[in-house]
VEXDREN-2710 file (C-alpha; in Angstrom, 1 decimal):
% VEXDREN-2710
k/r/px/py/pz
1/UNK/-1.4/30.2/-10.4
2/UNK/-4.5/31.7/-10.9
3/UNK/-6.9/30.3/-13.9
4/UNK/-6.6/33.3/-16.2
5/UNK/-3.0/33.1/-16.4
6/UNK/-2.9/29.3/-16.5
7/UNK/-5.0/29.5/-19.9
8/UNK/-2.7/32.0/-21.1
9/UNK/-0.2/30.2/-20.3
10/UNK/-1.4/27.1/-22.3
11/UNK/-2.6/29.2/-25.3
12/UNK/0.6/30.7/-25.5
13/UNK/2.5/27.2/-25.7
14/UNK/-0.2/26.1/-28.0
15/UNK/0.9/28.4/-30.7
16/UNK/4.1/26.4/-31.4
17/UNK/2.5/23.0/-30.9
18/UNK/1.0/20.1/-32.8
19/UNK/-2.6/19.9/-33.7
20/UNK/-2.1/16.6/-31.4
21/UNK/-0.8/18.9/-28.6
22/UNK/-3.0/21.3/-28.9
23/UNK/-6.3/19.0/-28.4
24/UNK/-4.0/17.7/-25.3
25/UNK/-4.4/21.0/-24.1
26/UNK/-8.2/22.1/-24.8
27/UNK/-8.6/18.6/-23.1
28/UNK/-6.6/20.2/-20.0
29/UNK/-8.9/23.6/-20.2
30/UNK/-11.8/21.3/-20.1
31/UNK/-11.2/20.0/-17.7
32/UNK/-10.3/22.6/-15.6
33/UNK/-13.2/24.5/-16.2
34/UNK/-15.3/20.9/-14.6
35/UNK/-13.0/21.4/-11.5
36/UNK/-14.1/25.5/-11.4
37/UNK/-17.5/24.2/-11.4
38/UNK/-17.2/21.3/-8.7
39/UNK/-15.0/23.3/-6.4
40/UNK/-17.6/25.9/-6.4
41/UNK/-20.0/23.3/-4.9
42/UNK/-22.0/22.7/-8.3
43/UNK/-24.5/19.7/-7.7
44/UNK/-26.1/17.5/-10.3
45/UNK/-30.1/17.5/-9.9
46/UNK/-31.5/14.1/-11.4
47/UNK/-35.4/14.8/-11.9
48/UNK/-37.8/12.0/-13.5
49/UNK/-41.4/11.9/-14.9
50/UNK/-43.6/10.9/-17.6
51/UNK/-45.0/13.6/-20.3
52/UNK/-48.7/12.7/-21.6
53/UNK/-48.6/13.6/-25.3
54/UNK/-52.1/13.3/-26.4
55/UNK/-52.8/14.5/-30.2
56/UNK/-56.0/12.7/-29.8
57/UNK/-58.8/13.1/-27.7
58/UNK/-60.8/10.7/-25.4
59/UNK/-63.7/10.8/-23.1
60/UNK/-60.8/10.2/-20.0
61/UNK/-58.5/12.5/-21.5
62/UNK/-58.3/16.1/-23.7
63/UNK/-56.2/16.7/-26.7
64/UNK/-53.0/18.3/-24.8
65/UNK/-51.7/18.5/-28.2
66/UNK/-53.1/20.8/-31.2
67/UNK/-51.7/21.5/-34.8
68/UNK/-51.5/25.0/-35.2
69/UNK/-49.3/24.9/-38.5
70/UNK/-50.1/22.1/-41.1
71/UNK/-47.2/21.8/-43.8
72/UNK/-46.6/21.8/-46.9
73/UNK/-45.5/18.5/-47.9
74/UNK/-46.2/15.0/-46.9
75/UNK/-43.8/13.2/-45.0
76/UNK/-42.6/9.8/-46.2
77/UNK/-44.4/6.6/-45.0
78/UNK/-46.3/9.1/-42.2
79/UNK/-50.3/9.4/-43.3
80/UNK/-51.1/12.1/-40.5
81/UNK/-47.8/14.7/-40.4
82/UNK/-46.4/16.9/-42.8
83/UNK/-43.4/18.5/-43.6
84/UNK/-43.7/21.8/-41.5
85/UNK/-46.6/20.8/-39.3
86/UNK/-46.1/22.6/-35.8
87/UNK/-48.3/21.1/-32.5
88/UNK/-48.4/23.5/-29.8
89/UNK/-48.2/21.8/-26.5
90/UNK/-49.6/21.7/-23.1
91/UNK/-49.0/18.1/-21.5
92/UNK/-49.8/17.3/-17.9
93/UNK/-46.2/15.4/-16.3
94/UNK/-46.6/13.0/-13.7
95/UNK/-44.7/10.8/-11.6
96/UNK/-45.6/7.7/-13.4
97/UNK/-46.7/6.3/-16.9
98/UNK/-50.2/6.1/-15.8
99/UNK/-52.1/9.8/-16.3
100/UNK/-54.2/9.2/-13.3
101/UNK/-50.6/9.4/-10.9
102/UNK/-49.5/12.2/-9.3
103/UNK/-48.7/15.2/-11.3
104/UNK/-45.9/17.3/-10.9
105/UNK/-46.2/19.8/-13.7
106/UNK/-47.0/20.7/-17.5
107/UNK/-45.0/20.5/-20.3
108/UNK/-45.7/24.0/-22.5
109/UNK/-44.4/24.8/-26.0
110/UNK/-44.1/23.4/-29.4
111/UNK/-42.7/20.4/-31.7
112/UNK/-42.1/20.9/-35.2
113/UNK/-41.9/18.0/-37.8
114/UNK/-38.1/19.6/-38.8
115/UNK/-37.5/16.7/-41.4
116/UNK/-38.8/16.1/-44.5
117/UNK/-37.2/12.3/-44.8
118/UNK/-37.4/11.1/-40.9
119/UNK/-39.8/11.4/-38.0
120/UNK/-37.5/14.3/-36.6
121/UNK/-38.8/17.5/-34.5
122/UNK/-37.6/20.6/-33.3
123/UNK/-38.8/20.3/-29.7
124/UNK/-38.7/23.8/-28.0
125/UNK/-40.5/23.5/-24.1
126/UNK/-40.7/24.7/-20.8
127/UNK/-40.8/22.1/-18.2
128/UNK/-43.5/23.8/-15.5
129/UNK/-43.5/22.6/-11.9
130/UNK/-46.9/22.5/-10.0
131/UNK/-46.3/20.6/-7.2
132/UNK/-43.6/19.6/-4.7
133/UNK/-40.1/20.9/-4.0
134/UNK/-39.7/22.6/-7.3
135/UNK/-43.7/24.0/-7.1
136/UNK/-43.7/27.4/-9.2
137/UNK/-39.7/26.7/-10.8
138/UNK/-39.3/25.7/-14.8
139/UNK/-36.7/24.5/-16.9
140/UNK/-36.5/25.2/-21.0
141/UNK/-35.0/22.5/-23.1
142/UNK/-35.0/22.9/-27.0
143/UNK/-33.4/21.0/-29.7
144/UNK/-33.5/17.4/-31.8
145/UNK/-35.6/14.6/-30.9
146/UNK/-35.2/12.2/-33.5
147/UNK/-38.3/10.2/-32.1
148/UNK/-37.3/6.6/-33.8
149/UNK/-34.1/6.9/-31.6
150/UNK/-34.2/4.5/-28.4
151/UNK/-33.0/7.7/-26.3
152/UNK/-32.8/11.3/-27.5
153/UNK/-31.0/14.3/-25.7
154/UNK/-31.8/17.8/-25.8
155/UNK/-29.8/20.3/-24.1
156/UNK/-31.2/22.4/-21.4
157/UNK/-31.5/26.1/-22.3
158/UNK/-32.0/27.7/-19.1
159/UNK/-34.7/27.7/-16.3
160/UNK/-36.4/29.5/-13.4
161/UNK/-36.9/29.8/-9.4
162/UNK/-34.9/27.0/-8.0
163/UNK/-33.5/26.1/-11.6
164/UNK/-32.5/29.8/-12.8
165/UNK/-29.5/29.6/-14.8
166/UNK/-29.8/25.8/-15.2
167/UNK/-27.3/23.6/-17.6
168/UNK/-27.6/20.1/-18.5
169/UNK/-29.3/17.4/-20.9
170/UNK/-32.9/15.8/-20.9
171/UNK/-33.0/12.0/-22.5
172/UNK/-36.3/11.3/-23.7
173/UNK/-37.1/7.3/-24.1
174/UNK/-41.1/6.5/-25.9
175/UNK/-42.8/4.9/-23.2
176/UNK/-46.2/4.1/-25.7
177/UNK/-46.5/5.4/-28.7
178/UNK/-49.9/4.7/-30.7
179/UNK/-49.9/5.5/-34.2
180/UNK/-53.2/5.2/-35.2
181/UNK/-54.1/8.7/-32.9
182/UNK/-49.9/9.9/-32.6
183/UNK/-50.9/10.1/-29.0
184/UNK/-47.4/9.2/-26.8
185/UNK/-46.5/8.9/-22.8
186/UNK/-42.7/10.0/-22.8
187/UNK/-40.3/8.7/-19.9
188/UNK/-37.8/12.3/-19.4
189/UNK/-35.0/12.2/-17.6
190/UNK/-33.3/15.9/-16.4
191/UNK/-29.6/16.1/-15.4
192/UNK/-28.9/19.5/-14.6
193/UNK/-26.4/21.6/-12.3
END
């Protein structure tokens, strides 16, 4: 039976079903729709590296980071962001926590202090390759990052070159974090297929 008819199928049998039944039977489209995906050869892509988040520059390093929007209102028990503030980014990603490893890319867009009772952005980026197999592809990720949270996922939007059309989730763990300068080495993990 071909897919199209199954689901109408299913909806149609739906209508005269328990709410019980009927989860029983999104649960069956869902996972129908994972087999469409894996029978049509879909692979997972697992990419790792470290984004250098610098707010604050050094002599070995430049301010990656930059407050382009400074908010309104101070956020609780944080002396440097507001309420509003937006930092426009443009950190280097490596292979390792160490800036001086090999690079692979550059992390380009913005985070916006979305909270006005939590450390909580809106992280909107695009994940640029420069080097290696996926030299000259990106991948766009954009959502929560609730940065006191051991891990964080984002949803990936979309991407480019060997990435176009991309779905998945990034987790995001704080490698360093020092408060004094907000500067930050993030570990990011990609699933995507």
């Amino acid at each position: 039976m071909p897919y199209p008819s199954l689901i109408f199928s299913l909806l149609s049998i739906s209508r005269s079903c328990s709410m019980a039944s009927v989860k029983r039977h999104v649960q069956l489209l869902l996972a129908l729709a994972a087999m469409a995906v894996v029978a049509q050869g879909a692979t997972t892509t697992h990419l790792q590296f470290y984004m250098h988040d610098t707010v604050t520059a050094s002599a070995a390093s430049p301010a990656t980071a930059m407050r382009t929007v400074r908010g309104p209102t101070p956020a609780p028990g944080n002396p440097i962001n507001r309420f509003g503030d937006m930092y426009t980014i443009d950190d280097a990603l490596t292979e390792e926590p160490d800036l001086a490893s090999r690079a692979v890319g550059r992390a380009q867009g913005f985070y916006l202090m979305a909270s006005r009772s939590a450390d909580q952005l809106l992280l909107s980026g695009n994940m640029v390759f420069t080097a290696g197999k996926y030299n000259g592809s990106t991948v766009a990720m954009m959502g929560r990052d609730a940065t006191l949270d051991e891990v964080r996922e984002l949803p990936v939007v979309g991407g480019t070159g060997a990435f176009r059309g991309a779905a998945g989730f990034v987790q995001i763990r704080t490698h360093s974090f020092n408060a004094s300068n907000n500067n930050a080495v993030l570990k990011v993990d990609m699933y995507m297929i």
